[in-house]
C-alpha positions as CSV (number, residue, x, y, z in Angstrom):
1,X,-20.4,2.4,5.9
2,X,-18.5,-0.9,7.5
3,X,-15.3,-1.6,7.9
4,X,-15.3,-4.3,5.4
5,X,-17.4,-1.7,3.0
6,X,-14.5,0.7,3.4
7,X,-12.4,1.7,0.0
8,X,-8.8,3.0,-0.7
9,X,-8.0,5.1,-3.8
10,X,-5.1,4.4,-5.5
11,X,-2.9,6.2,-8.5
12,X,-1.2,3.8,-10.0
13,X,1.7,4.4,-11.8
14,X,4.6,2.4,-13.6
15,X,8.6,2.7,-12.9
16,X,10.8,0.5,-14.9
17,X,8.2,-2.4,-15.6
18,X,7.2,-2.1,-12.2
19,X,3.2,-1.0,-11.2
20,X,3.2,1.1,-7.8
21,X,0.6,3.4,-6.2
22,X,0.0,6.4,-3.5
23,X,-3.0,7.3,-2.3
24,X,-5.2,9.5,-4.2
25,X,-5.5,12.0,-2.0
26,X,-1.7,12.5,-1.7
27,X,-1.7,13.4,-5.7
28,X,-2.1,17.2,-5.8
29,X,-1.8,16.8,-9.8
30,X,0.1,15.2,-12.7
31,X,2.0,17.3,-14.6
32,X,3.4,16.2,-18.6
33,X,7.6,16.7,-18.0
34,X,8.5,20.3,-17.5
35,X,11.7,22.2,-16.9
36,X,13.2,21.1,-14.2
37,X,16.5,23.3,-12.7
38,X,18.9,21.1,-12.2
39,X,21.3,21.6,-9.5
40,X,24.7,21.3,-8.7
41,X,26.3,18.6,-5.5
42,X,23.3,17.0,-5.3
43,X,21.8,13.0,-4.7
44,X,21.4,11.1,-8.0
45,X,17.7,10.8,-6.9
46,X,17.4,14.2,-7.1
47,X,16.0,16.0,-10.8
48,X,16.4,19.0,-9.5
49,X,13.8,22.2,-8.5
50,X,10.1,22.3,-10.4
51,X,8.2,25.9,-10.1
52,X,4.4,24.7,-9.2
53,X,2.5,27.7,-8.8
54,X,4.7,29.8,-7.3
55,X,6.4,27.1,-4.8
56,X,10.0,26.0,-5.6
57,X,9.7,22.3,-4.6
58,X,12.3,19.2,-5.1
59,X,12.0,16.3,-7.8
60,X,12.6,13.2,-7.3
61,X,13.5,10.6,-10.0
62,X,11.8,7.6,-8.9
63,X,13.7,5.0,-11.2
64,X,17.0,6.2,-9.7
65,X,15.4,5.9,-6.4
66,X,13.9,2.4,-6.9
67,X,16.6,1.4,-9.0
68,X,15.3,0.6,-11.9
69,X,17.1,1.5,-15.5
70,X,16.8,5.1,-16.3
71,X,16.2,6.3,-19.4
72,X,16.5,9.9,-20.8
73,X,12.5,11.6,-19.9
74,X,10.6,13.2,-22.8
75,X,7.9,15.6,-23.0
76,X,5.3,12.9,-22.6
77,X,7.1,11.4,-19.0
78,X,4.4,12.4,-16.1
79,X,5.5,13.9,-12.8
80,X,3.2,13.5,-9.8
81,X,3.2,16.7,-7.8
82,X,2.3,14.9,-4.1
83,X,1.8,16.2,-0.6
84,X,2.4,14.4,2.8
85,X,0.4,17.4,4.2
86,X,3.5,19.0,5.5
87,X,5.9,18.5,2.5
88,X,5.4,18.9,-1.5
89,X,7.6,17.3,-3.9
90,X,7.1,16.2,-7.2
91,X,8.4,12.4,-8.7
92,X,9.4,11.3,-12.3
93,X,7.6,7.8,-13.0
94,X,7.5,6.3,-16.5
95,X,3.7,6.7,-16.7
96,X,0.7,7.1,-14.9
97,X,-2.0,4.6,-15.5
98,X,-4.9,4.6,-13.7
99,X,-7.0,5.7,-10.6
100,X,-8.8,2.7,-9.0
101,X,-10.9,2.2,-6.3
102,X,-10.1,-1.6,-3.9
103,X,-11.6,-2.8,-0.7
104,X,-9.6,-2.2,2.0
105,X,-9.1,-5.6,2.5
106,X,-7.2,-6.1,-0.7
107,X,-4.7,-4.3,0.3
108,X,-2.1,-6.1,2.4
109,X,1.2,-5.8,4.0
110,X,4.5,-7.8,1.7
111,X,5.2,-10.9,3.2
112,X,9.0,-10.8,2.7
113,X,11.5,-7.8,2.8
114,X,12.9,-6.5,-0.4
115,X,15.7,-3.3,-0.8
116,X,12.6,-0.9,-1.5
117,X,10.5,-2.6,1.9
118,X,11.6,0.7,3.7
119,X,9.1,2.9,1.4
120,X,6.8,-0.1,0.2
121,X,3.8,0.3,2.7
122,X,1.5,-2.3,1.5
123,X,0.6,-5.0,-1.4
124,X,-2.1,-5.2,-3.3
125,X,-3.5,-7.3,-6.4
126,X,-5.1,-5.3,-9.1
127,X,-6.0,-7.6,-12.1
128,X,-3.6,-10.5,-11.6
129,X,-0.6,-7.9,-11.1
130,X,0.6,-6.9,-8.3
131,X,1.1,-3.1,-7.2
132,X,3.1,-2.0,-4.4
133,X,1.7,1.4,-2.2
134,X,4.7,3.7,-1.6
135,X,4.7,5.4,1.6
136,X,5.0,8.7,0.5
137,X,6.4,10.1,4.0
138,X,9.2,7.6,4.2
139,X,9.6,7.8,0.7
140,X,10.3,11.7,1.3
141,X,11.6,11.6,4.5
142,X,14.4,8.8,3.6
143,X,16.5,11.5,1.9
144,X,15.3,14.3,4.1
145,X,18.8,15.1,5.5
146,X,19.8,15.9,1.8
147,X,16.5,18.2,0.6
148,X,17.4,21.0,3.1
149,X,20.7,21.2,1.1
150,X,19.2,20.8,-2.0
151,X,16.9,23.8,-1.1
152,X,19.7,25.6,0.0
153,X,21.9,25.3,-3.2
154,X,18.5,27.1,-5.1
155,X,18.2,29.9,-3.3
């Protein structure tokens, strides 16, 4: 296969009016809203602690992290149980759409600088809206000072 063959695969998912994305293969599963243990002294962005299969990991509400409004979750609100390979977290969006397949070279880096451009990796144009790729490390690793705490507080 060539370069200008190649193909990313996306989840994309919805926050606040808002389409974004990671990469499929950082999507371990989506889950339908489960109990989350909420904990005490801890960032806004935080949910609390999920159980997944026998693994305590953080959640992270993603409208209080890209600050959009934030409504009360149901039973029906999705969270994305994802995996930078050395970390697993899951994250609150409002709902999951789709899993597409672009050409690389749709994909593209945001011409200007917005308050989310630290965890915003890349642009891309999926039927004449816009979706923006999360970086799922930065996105992780921005509040990784707190999740050792977090984790503590649990135990």
């Amino acid at each position: 296969m060539h370069n200008q063959d190649a193909a990313v695969q996306l989840v994309v998912f919805e926050v606040g009016q808002r389409a974004y994305a990671l990469r499929v293969e950082q999507v371990i599963e989506v889950l339908r809203m489960v109990a989350i243990a909420p904990l005490p002294d801890t960032p806004p962005w935080l949910a609390g602690m999920l159980n997944f299969r026998g693994q305590v990991i953080p959640v992270m509400d993603l409208r209080t992290r890209l600050g959009a409004p934030r409504p009360q979750p149901d039973l029906n609100t999705p969270i994305m149980v994802v995996t930078t390979g050395e970390r697993m977290a899951g994250l609150i969006a409002d709902v999951v759409r789709e899993v597409i397949s672009l050409p690389v070279a749709a994909v593209r880096a945001p011409d200007t600088l917005t308050g989310q451009a630290q965890v915003v990796a890349t642009i891309a144009r999926v039927r004449e809206r816009l979706v923006a790729l999360l970086d799922l490390e930065r996105l992780l690793l921005t509040h990784a000072l707190d999740l050792p705490l977090a984790l503590e507080a649990a135990r």
